[in-house]
C-alpha positions as CSV (number, residue, x, y, z in Angstrom):
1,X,50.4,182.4,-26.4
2,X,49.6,181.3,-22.8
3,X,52.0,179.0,-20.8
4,X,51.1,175.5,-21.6
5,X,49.6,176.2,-25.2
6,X,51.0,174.5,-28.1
7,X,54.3,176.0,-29.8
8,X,57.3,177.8,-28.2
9,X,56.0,181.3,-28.8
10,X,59.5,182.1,-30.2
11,X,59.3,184.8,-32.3
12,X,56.1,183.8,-34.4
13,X,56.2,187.5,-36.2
14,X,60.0,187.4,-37.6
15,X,62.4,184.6,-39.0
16,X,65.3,184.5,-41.2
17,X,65.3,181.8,-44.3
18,X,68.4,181.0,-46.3
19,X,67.8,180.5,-50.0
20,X,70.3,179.3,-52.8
21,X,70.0,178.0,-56.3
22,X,66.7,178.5,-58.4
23,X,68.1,182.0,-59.5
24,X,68.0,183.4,-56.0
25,X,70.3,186.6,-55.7
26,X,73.2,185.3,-53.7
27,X,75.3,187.8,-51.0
28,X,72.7,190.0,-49.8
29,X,70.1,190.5,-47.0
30,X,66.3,191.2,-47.9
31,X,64.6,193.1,-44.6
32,X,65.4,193.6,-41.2
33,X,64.0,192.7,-37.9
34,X,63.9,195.3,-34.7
35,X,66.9,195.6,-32.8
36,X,65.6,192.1,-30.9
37,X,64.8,190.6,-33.4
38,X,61.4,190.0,-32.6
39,X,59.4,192.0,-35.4
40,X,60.0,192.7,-39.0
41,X,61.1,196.4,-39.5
42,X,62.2,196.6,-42.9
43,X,60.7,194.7,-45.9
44,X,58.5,192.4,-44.6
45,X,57.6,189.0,-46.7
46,X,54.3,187.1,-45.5
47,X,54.9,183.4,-45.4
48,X,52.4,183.2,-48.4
49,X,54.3,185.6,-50.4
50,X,57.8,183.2,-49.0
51,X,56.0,180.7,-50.4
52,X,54.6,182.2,-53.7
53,X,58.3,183.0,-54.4
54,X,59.9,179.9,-53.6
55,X,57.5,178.0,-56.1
56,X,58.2,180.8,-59.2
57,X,61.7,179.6,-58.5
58,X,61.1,176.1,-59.2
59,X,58.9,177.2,-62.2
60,X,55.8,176.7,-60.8
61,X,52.4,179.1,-61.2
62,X,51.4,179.4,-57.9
63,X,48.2,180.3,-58.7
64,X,47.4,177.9,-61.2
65,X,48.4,174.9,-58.6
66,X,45.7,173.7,-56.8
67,X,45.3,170.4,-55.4
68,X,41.6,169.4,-54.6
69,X,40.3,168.2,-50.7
70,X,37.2,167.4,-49.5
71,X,35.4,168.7,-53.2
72,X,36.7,172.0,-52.8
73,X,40.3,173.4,-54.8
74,X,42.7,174.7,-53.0
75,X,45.7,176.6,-53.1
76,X,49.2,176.3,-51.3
77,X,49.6,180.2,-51.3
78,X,46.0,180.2,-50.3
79,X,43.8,183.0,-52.0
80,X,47.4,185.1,-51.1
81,X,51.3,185.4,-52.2
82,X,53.0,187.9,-54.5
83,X,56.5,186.8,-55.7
84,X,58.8,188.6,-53.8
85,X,61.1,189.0,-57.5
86,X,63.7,191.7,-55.4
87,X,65.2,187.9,-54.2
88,X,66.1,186.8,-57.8
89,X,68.6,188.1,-60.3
């Protein structure tokens, strides 16, 4: 991003989420970054498929929920998002 553009431009490619409850495997670490942390290396999850993942854990068909705007459906996971199920037991 250029100076002055909207966001902080801090690392838009990798982040690390926390997750607990909802049958989420607990004491291990899914993927890895570079050695700055800047870039997924290892296992990388798309926010879609984040997303897709979080919902199964909450019991919800993520592609069956839609929500309709401006006469068109619509997905949260978008037309994308495979459930990531390494993150479950």
């Amino acid at each position: 991003m250029a100076e002055g553009a909207d966001g902080r431009n801090h690392h838009p490619k990798a982040f690390t989420v926390w997750l607990a409850g909802g049958g989420a495997k607990g004491g291990f670490t899914y993927g890895s970054t570079d050695e700055f942390g800047y870039a997924p290396a290892e296992n990388p999850v798309h926010m879609h498929d984040l997303h897709a993942s979080m919902l199964y854990a909450l019991g919800l068909d993520h592609e069956r929920l839609t929500y309709r705007h401006a006469g068109r459906d619509f997905r949260l996971t978008d037309i994308h998002g495979n459930i990531v199920h390494d993150l479950f037991s």
